[in-house]
N, C-alpha and C positions, 0 to 999 in steps of 0.2 A: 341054694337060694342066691341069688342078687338084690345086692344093696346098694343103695345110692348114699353114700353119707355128705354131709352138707356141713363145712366150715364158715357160718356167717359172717358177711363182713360186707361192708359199703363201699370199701376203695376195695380189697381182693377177697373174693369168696372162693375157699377152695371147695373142688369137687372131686371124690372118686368114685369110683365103680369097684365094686369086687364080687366075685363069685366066690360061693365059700360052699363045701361039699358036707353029707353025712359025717364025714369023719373030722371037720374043723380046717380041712386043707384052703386055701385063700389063693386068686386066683384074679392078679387086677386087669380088668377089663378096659377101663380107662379112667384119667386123672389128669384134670388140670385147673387152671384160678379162673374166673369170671373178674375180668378189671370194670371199674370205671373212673372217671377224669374225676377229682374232688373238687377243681371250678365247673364242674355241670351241674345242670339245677335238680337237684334231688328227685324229683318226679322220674326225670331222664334216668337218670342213676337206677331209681329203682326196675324203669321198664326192661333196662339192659339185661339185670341180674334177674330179673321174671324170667324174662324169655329165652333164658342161655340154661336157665336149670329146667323150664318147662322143653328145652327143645332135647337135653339130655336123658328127660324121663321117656319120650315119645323115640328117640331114639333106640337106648339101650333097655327098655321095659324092665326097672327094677320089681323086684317083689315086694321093697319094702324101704321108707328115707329114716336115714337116722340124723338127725340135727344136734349140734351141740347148745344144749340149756343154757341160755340166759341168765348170767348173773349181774349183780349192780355192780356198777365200777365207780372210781373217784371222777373219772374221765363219763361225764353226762351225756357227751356230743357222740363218744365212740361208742358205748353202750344204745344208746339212740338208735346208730346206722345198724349194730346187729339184731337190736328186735325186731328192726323192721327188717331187715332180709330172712331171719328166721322165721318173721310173719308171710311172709310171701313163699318160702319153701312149703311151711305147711297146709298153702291154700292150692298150690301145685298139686301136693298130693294127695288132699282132699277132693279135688275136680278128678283124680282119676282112682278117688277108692284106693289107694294105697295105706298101707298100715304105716305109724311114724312112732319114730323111739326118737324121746329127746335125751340126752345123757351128758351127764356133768362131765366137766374136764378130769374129774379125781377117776370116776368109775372108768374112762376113756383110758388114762396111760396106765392105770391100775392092770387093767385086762391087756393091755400091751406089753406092757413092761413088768409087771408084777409090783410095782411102787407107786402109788396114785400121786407123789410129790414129782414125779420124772419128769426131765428140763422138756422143752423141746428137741434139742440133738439128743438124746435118749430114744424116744418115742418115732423119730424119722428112722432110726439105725435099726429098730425091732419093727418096723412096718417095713422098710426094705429087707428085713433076714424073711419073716412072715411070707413075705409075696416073692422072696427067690430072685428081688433086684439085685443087679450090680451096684446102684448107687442110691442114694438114698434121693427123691423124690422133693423137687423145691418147686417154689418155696415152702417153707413150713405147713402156709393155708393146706398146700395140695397132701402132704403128709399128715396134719390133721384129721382131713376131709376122710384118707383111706382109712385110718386109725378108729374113727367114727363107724365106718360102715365094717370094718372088720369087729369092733367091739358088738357092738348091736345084732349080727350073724353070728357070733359066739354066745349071747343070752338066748338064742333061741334055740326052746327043744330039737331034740333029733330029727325027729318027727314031721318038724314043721310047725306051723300056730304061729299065733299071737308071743310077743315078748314076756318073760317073767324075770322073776326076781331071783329065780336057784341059782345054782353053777356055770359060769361058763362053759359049755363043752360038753357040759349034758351031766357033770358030776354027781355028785353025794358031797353032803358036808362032812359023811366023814373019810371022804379020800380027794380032795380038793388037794390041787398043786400048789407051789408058793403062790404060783402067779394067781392062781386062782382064790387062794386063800386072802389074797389082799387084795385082789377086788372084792371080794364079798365084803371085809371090811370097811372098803372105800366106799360101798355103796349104801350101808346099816350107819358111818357116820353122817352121810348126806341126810340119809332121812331123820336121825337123831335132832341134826339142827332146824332140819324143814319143822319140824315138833313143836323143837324149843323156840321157835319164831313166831309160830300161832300162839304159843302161849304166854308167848311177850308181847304181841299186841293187845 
């Protein structure tokens, strides 16, 4: 399958592309950042990053975008720019019927790295072993973006389908690798807190 993974961001939104086979093998097709000027007027800003990830879907036909989820940050302004580019990724792949996986930053380096805490130079160094680079992939965005789309191709069955919540890589819980054993983990605390947050409002 091919994935389009989507790293949100207003001044650099990283993109990759990866093909990833039955057996989990990863295979980057292409990756690079979407910029825009931050004295341009936001409108502008956002047409730029429309039309650079709508021109890469009609391009390289993914099967499926993976986006990184939305969290609140102390910074208002910078959480701001990336809802709204993740707003705009998923209305891309809505107009052409694509499947979307949103995924938290923990469940992302988790399935990379096998530690959902992993810095970013962590997580560039096992996206470039992953995809058989000589170098590891800058900036960070374009290294995210692949991480994203390789993470999201490893949650889906064998098979094919729709995203679930099992194993990475098609496992069993009970033969799950480190790495895979701490994303499962990274992924049962997300939802623990998503819980404990409705049940605090």
């Amino acid at each position: 399958m091919r994935v389009l993974g989507i790293d949100p961001g207003l001044t650099r939104c990283g993109v990759g592309i990866v093909d990833v086979t039955a057996t989990r093998t990863a295979t980057l097709v292409h990756v690079s950042v979407i910029q825009t000027p931050p004295d341009m007027p936001l409108a502008e800003r956002l047409l730029i990053v429309s039309a650079g990830i709508e021109a890469l879907i009609d391009e390289h036909a993914p099967h499926s975008v993976a986006v990184e989820r939305v969290f609140a940050q102390h910074n208002v302004r910078t959480v701001m720019g990336t809802a709204q580019v993740s707003g705009i990724a998923l209305l891309a792949a809505a107009r052409r019927s694509l499947p979307v996986g949103l995924h938290t930053p923990s469940e992302v380096k988790a399935a990379i790295t096998g530690y959902g805490q992993a810095d970013k130079k962590q997580v560039g160094t096992m996206v470039a072993k992953v995809l058989r680079l000589e170098s590891v992939p800058k900036p960070a965005d374009a290294a995210d973006a692949l991480a994203l789309a390789i993470c999201h191709a490893w949650r889906v069955p064998l098979g094919g389908g729709t995203t679930t919540t099992g194993a990475p890589g098609g496992g069993t819980a009970s033969g799950l690798t480190a790495a895979q054993q701490a994303w499962r983990a990274a992924e049962q605390g997300t939802a623990r807190r998503s819980a404990a947050n409705r049940l605090a409002r």
